[in-house]
C-alpha positions in Angstrom: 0.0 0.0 0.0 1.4 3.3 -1.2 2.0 5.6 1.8 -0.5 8.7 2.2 -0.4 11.9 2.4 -3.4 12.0 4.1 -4.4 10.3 7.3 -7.1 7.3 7.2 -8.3 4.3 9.4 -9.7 1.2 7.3 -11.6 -0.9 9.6 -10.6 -4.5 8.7 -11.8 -6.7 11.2 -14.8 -6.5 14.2 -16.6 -3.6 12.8 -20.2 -4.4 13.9 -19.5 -7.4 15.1 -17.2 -9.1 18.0 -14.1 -10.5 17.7 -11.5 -10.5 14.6 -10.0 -7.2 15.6 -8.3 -5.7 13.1 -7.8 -1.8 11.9 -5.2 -0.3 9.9 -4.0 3.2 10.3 -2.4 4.7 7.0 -0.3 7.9 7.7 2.7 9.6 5.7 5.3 7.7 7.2 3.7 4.3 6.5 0.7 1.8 7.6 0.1 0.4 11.4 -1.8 -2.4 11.9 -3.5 -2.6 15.3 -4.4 -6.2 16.4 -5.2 -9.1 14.2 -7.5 -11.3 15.7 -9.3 -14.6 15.0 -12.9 -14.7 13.5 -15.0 -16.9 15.9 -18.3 -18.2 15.3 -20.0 -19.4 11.8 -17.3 -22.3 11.1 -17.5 -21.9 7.3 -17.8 -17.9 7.7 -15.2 -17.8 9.7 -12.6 -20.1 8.4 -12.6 -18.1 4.8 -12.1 -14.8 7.2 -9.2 -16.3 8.6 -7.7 -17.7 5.7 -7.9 -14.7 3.9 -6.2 -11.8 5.2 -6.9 -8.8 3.8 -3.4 -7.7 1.8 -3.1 -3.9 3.3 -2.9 -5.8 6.8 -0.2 -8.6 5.4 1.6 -5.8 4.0 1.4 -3.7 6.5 4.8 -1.4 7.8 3.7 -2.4 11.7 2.0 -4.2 14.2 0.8 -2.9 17.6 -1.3 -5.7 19.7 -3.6 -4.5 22.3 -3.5 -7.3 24.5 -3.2 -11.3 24.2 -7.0 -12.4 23.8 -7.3 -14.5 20.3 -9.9 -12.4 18.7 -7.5 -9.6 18.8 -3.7 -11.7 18.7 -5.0 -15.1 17.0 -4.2 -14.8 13.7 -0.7 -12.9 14.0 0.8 -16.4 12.8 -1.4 -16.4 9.7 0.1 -12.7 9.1 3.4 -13.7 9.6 2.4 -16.8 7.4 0.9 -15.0 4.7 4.3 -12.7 4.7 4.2 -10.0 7.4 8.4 -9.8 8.5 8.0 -6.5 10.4 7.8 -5.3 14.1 5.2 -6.7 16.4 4.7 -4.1 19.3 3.1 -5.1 22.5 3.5 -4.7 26.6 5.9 -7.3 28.2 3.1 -8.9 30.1 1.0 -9.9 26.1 4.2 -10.8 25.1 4.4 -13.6 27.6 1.1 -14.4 27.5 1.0 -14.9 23.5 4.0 -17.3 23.4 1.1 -19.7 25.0 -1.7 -18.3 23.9 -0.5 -18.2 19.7 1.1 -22.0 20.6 -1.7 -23.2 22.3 -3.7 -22.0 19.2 -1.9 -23.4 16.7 -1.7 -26.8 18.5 -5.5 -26.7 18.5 -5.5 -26.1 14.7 -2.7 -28.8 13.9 -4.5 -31.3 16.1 -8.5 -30.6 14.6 -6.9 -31.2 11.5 -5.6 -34.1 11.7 -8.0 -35.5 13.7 -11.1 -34.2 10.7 -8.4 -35.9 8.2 -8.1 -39.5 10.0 -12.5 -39.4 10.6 -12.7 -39.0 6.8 -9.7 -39.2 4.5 -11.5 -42.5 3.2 -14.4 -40.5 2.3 -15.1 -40.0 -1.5 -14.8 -36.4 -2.4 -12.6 -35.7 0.9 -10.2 -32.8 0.3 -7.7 -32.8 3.5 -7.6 -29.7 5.8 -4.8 -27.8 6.2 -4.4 -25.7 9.9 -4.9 -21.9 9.4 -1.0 -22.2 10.8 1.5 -24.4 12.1 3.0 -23.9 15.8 6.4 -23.2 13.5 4.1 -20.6 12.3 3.5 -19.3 15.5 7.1 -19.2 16.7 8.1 -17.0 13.9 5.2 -14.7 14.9 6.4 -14.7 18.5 10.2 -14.2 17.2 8.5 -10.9 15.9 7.0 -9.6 19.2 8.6 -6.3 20.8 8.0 -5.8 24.5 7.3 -2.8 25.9 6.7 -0.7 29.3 3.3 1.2 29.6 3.7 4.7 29.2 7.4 4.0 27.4 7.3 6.1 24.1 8.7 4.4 20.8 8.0 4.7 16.8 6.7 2.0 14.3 6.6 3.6 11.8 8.2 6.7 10.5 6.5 9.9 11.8 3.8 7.9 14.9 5.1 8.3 17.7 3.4 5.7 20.2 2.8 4.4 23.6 0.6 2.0 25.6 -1.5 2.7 29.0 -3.3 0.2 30.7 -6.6 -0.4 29.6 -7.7 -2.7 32.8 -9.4 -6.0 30.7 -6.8 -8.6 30.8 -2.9 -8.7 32.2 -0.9 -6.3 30.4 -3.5 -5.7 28.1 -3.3 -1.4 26.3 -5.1 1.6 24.8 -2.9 2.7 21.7 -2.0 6.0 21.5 -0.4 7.3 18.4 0.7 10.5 17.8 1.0 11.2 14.3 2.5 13.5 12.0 0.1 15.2 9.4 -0.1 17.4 7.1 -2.2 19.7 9.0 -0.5 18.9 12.1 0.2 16.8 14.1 -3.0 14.8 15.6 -3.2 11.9 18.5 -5.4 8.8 17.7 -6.4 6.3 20.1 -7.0 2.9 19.7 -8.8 1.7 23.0 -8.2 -2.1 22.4 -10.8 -3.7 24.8 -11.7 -1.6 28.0 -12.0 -2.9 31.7 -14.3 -2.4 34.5 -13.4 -0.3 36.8 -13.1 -2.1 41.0 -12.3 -5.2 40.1 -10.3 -7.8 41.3 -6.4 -8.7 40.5 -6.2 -5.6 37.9 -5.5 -1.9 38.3 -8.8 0.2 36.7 -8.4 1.4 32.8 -7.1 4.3 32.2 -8.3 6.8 29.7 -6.6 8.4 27.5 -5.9 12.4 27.1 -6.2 14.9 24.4 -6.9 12.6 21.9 -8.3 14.0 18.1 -9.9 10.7 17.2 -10.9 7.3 19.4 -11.6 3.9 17.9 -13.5 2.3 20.6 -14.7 -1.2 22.0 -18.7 -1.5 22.3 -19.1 -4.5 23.3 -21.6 -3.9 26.0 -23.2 -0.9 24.5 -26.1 -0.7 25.5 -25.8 -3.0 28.3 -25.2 -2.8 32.0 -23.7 -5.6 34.3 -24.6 -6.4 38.0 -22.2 -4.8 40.8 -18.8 -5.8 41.0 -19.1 -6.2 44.5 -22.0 -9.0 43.6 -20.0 -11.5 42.5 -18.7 -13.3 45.2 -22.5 -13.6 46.7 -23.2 -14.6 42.9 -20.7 -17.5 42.8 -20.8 -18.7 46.4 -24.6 -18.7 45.7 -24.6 -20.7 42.9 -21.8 -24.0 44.3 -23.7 -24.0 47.4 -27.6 -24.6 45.6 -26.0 -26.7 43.3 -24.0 -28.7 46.4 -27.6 -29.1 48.0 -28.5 -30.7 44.8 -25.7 -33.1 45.1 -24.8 -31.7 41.7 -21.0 -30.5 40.0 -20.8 -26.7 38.8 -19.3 -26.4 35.4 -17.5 -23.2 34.3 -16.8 -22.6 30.9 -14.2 -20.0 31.3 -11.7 -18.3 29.1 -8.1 -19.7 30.2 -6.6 -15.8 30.1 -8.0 -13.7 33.2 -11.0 -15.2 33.7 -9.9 -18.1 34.7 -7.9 -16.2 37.0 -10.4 -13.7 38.3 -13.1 -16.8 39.3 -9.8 -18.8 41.2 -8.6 -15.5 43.1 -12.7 -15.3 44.3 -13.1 -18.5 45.2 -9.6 -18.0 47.6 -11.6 -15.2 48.7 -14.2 -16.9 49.9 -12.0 -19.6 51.3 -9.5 -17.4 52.9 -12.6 -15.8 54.7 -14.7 -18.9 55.5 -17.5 -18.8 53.8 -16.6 -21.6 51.0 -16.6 -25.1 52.6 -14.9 -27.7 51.6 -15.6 -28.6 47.9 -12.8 -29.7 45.1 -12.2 -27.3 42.6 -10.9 -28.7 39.2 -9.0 -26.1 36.8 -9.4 -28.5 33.6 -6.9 -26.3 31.4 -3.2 -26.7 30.8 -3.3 -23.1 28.7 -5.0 -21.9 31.7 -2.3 -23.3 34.3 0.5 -21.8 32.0 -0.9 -18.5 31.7 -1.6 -18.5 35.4 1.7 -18.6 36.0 2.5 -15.6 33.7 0.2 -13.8 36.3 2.6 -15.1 39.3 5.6 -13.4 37.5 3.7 -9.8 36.6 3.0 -8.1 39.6 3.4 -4.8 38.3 -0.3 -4.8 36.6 -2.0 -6.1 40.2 -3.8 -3.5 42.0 -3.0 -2.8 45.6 -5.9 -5.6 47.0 -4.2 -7.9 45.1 -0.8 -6.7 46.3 -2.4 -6.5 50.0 -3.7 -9.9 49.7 -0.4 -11.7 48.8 1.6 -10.2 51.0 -1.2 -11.5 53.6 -2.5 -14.8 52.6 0.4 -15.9 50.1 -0.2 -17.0 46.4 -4.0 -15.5 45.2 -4.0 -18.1 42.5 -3.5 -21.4 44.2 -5.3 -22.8 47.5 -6.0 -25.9 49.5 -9.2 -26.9 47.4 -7.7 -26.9 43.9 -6.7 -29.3 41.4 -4.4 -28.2 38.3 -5.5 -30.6 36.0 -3.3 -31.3 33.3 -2.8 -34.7 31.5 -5.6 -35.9 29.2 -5.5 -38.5 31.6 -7.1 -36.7 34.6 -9.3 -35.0 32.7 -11.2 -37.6 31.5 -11.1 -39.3 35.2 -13.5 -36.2 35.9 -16.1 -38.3 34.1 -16.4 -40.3 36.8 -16.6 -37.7 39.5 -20.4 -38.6 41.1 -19.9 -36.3 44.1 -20.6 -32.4 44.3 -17.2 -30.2 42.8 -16.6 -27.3 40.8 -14.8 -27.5 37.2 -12.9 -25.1 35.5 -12.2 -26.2 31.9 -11.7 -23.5 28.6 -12.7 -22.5 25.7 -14.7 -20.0 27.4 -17.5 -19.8 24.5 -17.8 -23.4 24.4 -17.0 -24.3 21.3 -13.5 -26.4 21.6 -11.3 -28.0 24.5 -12.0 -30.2 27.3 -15.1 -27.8 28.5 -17.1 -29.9 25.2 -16.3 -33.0 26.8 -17.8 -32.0 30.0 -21.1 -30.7 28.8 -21.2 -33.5 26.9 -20.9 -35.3 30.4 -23.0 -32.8 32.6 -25.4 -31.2 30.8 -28.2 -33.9 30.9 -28.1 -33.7 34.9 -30.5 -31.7 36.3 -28.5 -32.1 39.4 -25.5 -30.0 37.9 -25.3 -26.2 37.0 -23.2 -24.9 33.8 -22.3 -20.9 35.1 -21.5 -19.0 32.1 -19.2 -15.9 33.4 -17.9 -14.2 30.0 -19.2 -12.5 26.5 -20.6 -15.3 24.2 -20.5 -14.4 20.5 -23.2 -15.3 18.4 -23.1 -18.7 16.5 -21.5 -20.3 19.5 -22.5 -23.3 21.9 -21.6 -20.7 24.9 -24.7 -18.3 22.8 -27.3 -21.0 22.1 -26.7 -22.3 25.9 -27.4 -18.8 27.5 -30.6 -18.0 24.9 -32.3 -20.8 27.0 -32.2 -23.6 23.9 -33.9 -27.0 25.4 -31.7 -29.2 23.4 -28.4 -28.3 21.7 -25.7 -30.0 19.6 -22.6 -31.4 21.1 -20.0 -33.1 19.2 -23.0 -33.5 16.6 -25.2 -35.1 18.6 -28.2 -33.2 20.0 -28.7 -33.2 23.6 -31.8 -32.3 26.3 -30.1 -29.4 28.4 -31.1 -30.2 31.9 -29.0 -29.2 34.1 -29.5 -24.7 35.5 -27.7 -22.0 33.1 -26.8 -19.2 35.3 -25.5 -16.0 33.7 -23.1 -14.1 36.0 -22.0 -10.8 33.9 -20.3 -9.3 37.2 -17.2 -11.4 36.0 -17.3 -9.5 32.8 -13.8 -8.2 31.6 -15.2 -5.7 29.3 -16.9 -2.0 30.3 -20.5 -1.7 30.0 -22.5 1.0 28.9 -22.0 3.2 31.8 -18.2 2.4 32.1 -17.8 3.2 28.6 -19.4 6.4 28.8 -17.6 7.2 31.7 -14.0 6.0 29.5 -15.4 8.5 26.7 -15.9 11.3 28.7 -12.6 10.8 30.7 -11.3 11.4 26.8 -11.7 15.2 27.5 -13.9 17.2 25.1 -11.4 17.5 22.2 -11.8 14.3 20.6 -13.8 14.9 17.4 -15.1 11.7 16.9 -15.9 8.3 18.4 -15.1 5.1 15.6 -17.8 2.1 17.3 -16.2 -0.9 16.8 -16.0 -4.5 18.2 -19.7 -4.7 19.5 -22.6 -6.6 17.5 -24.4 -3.7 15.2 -26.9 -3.1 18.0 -24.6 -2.3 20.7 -22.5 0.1 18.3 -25.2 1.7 17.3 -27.0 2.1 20.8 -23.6 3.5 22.3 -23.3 6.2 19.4 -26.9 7.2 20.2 -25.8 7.6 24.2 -22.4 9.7 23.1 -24.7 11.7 20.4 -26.9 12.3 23.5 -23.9 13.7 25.3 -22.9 16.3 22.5 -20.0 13.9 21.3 -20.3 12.5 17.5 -20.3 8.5 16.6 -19.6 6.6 14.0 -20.0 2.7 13.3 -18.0 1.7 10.1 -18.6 -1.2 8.2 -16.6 -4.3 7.5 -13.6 -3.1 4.8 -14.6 0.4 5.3 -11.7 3.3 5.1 -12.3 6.5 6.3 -9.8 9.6 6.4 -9.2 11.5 9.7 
C-alpha cells in the first residue's frame, strides 16, 4: 500500500460485530496495523475470514497488539504466514502471554486437522484440511514480538510516535495512542483495544486516554449494563452451594486468560474468609495453568488488594481446594466424579477443548449447574446455551439441556455502557469523533446514540470500510 499523504483508518476486522479485531491506520510515514484477531463463530464464515487476510494488513509497515485475547492476537501467525516480517509491538506482560496463547492456538488447529483428516480421509470427495497455521508458524510470529513498558514512548513507523497505557481487561493488556505526523498537524489517535471495569479484582482500573483527536473504541456492552462488581462473590458462592444441595458439579466454561484467574482469586476469597466449605475445585486447562503462572511473574499490573492480599495470605491463585489438571488423563477421570465439585475447563465460549467434553458429560443432569461468566458471540454453543435452547448439539449429537444456566456478567472483563461512557468522557472534550467498533451492530449503534446524546459524534463503520481523519 502506497504511503499517504493524508491520514485514514480502514476498519478490517470487528466492525459491527465481535471479535476479529483488526484496523489499519495509514499515515505519511507508512501503515500500522493494530491487532489481528481470530474470526470466531460461523465455522465456514469464519474459516474463509481467517484464511484470507486482507493484503493492506499482510503488508502492513507495523504491528501494535492490544493485548493477548485471540480475537485480537489469534491470527498474527497467519500474518506472519501469509508474509508479514515486520515489528510486532506489545506490553511485556502480552508478550508472555502470546508465546502460549499463539502456541496453544496453533496446537488446536494442527490437532482438529488431523483428527477431521483421520475421521474422513477414506471418504469419497474428501479434500484434507490444512491448519490456518502451524505452531512453526506461531514461533516465527512470537520471534517478531517487541515488549514494551506502559507509558514508554517508541516509533513503528516513521512519523507515529506511540505508547501503551493500561486499559484494565486482561494482564498487560493497552489503549494505543499514536501521535502522528500530518499534514495539517500533528493529531493523536487512540485505539482503545478492549476496555475494563473499573473495581475489580487482581487488575488496576483502565485508564483513559488524554487529548486525543480521534478514538476507535470497543462496544461491546453498548447498551448493556452488568450487576455490581461487588456481587459476585454472593453470585458465585450462591450458585456452588444450591447446586452442592443438589448433590450436583458446577461447570465453568471460562476463558483460560484472566477469567480463569479472576473466578480462582474469588473462590480464595471466599476460602481465605470462610464462607466456602470444603468442595474440590478442578481447573481443567493446561493453557490456563501456563498462563496463570504468567500472572505469578507480573505483579506490576496487580492492583494494591491484590498486592495487599499476597503479601497477607500468600499466592491468590492457588489454595488448599484446587486441582491443576493437566494430563488428558485426569481429565477424562473427571467423568467419573459422582460427588458435588466445581470444574474449571476452557474455551470460554464453548466451542473447543475439554469444556465440550464436560457438557457432553454434565449437561443432561438436572442435578449440575453450567455458570456461564464471559461474553458469548453469536453462533457459538456458549450463545445457544445462554438464549435458554432446550436441546443443543454437542460433538453433533443433539442433547436435552437439563441441568440450571446461570448468567453471572459481574465477572465481565469488558466495560459496560456506563463504564464506557464514563471511558469516553474521561477522553476530555477534544476528541472529534468516536469510531464504534468490536460490538454486534446493536450495541454500536445504541452506544453512538448515548455519546450523540452527550454532545459527542459516533460513528459505526462497516466491514472493509476506510475512512480519512
Amino acid at each position: 500500500m502506497k504511503k499517504s499523504k493524508s491520514l485514514h483508518i480502514s476498519f478490517l476486522g470487528a466492525a459491527k460485530t465481535v471479535t476479529g479485531s483488526m484496523h489499519l491506520l495509514e499515515a505519511e510515514g507508512g501503515t500500522l496495523l493494530v491487532d489481528c484477531g481470530l474470526v470466531q463463530g460461523r465455522r465456514k464464515e469464519s474459516q474463509h475470514a481467517n484464511r484470507h487476510l486482507p493484503a493492506a494488513a499482510t503488508s502492513a509497515d507495523a504491528v501494535v497488539l492490544t493485548h493477548a485475547h485471540i480475537d485480537h492476537c489469534g491470527n498474527l501467525p497467519g500474518l506472519v504466514k501469509a508474509g508479514f516480517k515486520k515489528d510486532i509491538h506489545c506490553t511485556a506482560a502480552t508478550a508472555d502471554l502470546c508465546h502460549y496463547m499463539l502456541l496453544d492456538a496453533a496446537h488446536i488447529q494442527e490437532s482438529d486437522a488431523a483428527w477431521l483428516n483421520r475421521k474422513h480421509g477414506q471418504e469419497a470427495g474428501w479434500e484434507d484440511i490444512v491448519p490456518l497455521f502451524t505452531q512453526a508458524d506461531a514461533r516465527a510470529a512470537l520471534e517478531r514480538l517487541v515488549p514494551h513498558a506502559y507509558g514508554e514512548e517508541f516509533e513503528p513507523i516513521a512519523g507515529v510516535k506511540a505508547h501503551l497505557i493500561d486499559s484494565g481487561h486482561i494482564l498487560g493488556s493497552a489503549t494505543v495512542v499514536l501521535d502522528v505526523k500530518a499534514a495539517r498537524g500533528r493529531r493523536r489517535v487512540v485505539f482503545s483495544g478492549d476496555i475494563g471495569r473499573r473495581n475489580l479484582p487482581i487488575l488496576r482500573d483502565p485508564t483513559p486516554p488524554k487529548d486525543a483527536d480521534y478514538v476507535v473504541m470497543e462496544s461491546t456492552y453498548g447498551n448493556r449494563q452488568h450487576a455490581a462488581v461487588e456481587e459476585m462473590h454472593e453470585q458465585l458462592l450462591e450458585a456452588i452451594e444450591s447446586t452442592r444441595k443438589r448433590g450436583g458439579k458446577v461447570i465453568i466454561p471460562s476463558f483460560s486468560l484472566e477469567r480463569t484467574q479472576e473466578i480462582v482469586y474469588a473462590l480464595n476469597e471466599l476460602r481465605q474468609a470462610g464462607r466456602l466449605g470444603p468442595i474440590p475445585v478442578y481447573l481443567d486447562s493446561p493453557l490456563a495453568v501456563s498462563l496463570t503462572e504468567v500472572f505469578r511473574r507480573h505483579h506490576e499490573c496487580f492492583d494494591a488488594e491484590t498486592t495487599a492480599f499476597d503479601k497477607a495470605h500468600g499466592d491468590p491463585f492457588g489454595f488448599d481446594m484446587l486441582h491443576m489438571v493437566t494430563s488428558l488423563e485426569e481429565s477424562k477421570a473427571l467423568n467419573g466424579l459422582d460427588q458435588p465439585a466445581v470444574i474449571i475447563s476452557a474455551s470460554g465460549m464453548c466451542e473447543a477443548g475439554r469444556i465440550v467434553h464436560h457438557l457432553r458429560n454434565n449437561i443432561e443432569d438436572s442435578r449440575n449447574t453450567v455458570l456461564i461468566v464471559g461474553y458469548q458471540a453469536q453462533h457459538t454453543l456458549g450463545r445457544r446455551l445462554v438464549e435458554g435452547r432446550d436441546r443443543v448439539k454437542i460433538f453433533g449429537v443433539e442433547r436435552d439441556v437439563r441441568a440450571r444456566i446461570r448468567v453471572l456478567n459481574a465477572f465481565s472483563a469488558h466495560a459496560d455502557r456506563n463504564e464506557l461512557l464514563w471511558w469516553a468522557k474521561a477522553c476530555g472534550k477534544k476528541v472529534k469523533k468516536f469510531f464504534l467498533v468490536h460490538g454486534d451492530e446493536d450495541q454500536c449503534e445504541a452506544l453512538g446514540k448515548h455519546l450523540e446524546a452527550e454532545g459527542r459524534k459516533a460513528f459505526v463503520p462497516s466491514q472493509g470500510e476506510r475512512v480519512e481523519i
